[in-house]
N, C-alpha and C positions, 0 to 999 in steps of 0.2 A: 509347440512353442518355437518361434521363430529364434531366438537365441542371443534377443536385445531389449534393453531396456531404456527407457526413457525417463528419468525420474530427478524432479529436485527437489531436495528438502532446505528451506531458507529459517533462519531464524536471524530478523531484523528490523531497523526500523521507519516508520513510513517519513518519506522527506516531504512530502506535497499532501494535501488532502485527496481522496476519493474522487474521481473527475468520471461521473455518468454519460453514456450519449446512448438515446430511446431509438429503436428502429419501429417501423409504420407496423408491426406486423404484433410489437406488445414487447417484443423480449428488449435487452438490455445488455454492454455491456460497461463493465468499468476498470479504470486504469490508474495505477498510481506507481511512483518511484519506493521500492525499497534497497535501505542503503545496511550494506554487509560491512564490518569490522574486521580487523586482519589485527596482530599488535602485537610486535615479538620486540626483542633485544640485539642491535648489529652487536656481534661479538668482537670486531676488530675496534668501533668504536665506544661500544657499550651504552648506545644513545637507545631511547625505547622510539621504536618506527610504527607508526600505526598506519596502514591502507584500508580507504574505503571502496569500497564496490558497488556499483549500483544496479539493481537488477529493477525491468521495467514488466509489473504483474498486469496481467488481464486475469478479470474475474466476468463470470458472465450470470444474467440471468437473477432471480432471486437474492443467489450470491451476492452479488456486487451489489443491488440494495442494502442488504444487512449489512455489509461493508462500510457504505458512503453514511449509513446511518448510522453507526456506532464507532468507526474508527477515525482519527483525527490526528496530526501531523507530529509528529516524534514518537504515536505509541507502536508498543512492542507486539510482533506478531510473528506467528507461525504459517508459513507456505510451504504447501506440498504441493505439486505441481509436474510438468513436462515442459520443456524446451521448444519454441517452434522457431523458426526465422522465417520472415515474410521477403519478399520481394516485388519492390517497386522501380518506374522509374522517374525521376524526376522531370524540371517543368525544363531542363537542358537535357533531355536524353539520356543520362548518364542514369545504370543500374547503381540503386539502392536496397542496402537489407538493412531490418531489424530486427534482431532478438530481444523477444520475449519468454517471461514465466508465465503457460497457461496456466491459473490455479484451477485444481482439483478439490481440496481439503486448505482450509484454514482452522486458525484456532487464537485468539486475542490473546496474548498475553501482560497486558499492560491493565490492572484492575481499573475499575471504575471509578473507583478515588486517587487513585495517580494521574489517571488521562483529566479530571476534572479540577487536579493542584495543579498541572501542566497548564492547563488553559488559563489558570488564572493567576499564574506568575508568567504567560507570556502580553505586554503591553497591549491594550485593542483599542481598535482605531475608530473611531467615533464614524458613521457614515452620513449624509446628508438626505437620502430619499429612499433611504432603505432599512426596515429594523436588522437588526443584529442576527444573523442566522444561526449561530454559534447560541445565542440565547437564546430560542425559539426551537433549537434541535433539543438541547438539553432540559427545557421545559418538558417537551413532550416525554423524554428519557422517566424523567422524575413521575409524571403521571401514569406509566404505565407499568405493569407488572414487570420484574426484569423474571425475564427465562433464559439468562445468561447464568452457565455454571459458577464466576465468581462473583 
């Protein structure tokens, strides 16, 4: 054993939907903001302080399907994962990093009837050339066997 470890465990919640992009070869990955809560008491002034964190997840492969098809924007999830930071450089030459959570392990925590009251106390916006994805995901959801543990 080299004598390090590399390990995140997140429990939070998603700010954006599931964002896919397919490479020529079949695999897959996907990406989304999860945003961490912080919320204590300043003692000098007794005011409650809440900070959020946001951590930006890559999921790859299979994963990130089951991801983009079941999870949707405020629900509560479990990420287990490892740290990477990439580097690039941008279109002025100047070095760029990004840290990321690669995920390893997920786990939903926001039930099926929470994520589906969510969606339907948040306003939706009628589109003009397009049916509704959001009704059309959730159709298929309803027609199929759920092999989800809750």
């Amino acid at each position: 054993m080299s004598g390090t470890l590399n390990k995140v465990m997140l429990i939070g919640h998603l700010g954006d939907e599931v964002k896919l992009h397919y490479f020529e070869g079949g695999g897959c990955v996907g990406r989304f903001p999860l945003a961490t809560n912080e919320t204590y008491t300043n003692k000098q002034t007794n005011e409650r302080v809440s900070n959020t964190e946001w951590h930006n997840i890559v999921v790859r492969n299979k994963a990130a399907e089951i991801c983009e098809k079941y999870l949707t924007k405020g629900d509560r999830v479990y990420i287990e994962g490892k740290i990477k930071t990439r580097k690039w450089q941008d279109d002025k030459g100047q070095d760029r990093y990004s840290t990321e959570i690669q995920c390893t392990d997920f786990t939903f925590l926001t039930t099926k009837g929470e994520s589906e009251s969510q969606r339907a106390q948040q306003p939706q916006q009628p589109t003009q050339s397009q049916p509704n994805p959001v009704s059309s995901v959730e159709s298929n959801i309803a027609d199929e066997p759920d092999d989800l543990p809750f």
